[in-house]
C-alpha positions, 0 to 999 in steps of 0.5 A: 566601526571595525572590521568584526563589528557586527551591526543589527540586522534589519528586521525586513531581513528576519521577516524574510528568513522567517517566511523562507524557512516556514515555506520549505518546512510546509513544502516538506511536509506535503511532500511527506504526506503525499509519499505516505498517501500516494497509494492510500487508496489502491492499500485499502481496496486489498485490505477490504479484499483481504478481509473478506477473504480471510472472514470466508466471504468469497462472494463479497471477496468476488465483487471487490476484485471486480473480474473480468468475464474471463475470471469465474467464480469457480477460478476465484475459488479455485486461486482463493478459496480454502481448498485454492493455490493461495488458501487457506488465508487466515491472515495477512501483513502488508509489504509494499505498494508501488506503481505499476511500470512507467506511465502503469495505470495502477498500482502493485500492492505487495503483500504476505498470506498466511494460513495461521492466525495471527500472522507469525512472527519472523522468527518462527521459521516453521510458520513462516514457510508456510507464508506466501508472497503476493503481488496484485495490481489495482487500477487505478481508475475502477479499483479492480484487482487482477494478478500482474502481467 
């Protein structure tokens, strides 16, 4: 036998190789659903928000934001409601979600109002102004919406 002579490998070995590499693809797609999901949670409280805003259900939009004392309803109509600093909403389009600071006890969702329906297209700069940029936190132990600190 020489030098480049190979020789079969035994098959403990394969079996190893096999159960290796199954282990990290399973790791790695767990690590992907977890990146995916990791807000889920938080994304789907706003998009029940949202929804109840735009359909102009503010009582309902009232309750998923689940106030503090201090928050009346007359200052919710006032941020949101038609007539409100961030109204008229007809319609909305996620950005991004993130935790809120090192050790935050929620999450930031990100997101962009539109008083058109349907969210314009990027390239319609006329629209697109009118568009505005919101960041909310939602807890994450009682999923109530507040505006970040």
């Amino acid at each position: 036998m020489g030098l480049l002579d190979s020789t079969e490998e035994h098959p403990y070995s394969k079996l190893r190789r096999y159960i290796i590499t199954t282990a990290v693809f399973l790791i790695l797609i767990a690590l992907s659903l977890w990146w995916l999901l990791r807000y889920h949670q938080e994304k789907v409280t706003v998009h029940h928000f949202l929804d109840a805003v735009v359909a102009g259900n503010m009582e309902e939009a009232y309750r998923i934001w689940k106030p503090a004392p201090s928050y009346t309803f007359k200052d919710f109509l006032d941020d949101w409601g038609p007539e409100g600093y961030y109204g008229p909403v007809h319609s909305y389009h996620y950005e991004d979600a993130e935790k809120l600071g090192k050790g935050g006890s929620g999450a930031v969702i990100v997101f962009e109002v539109s008083p058109y329906s349907p969210f314009p297209d990027a390239n319609d700069e006329i629209k697109q102004s009118k568009t505005k940029e919101i960041r909310l936190v939602v807890e994450f132990n009682n999923q109530s919406i507040s505006f970040p600190p």
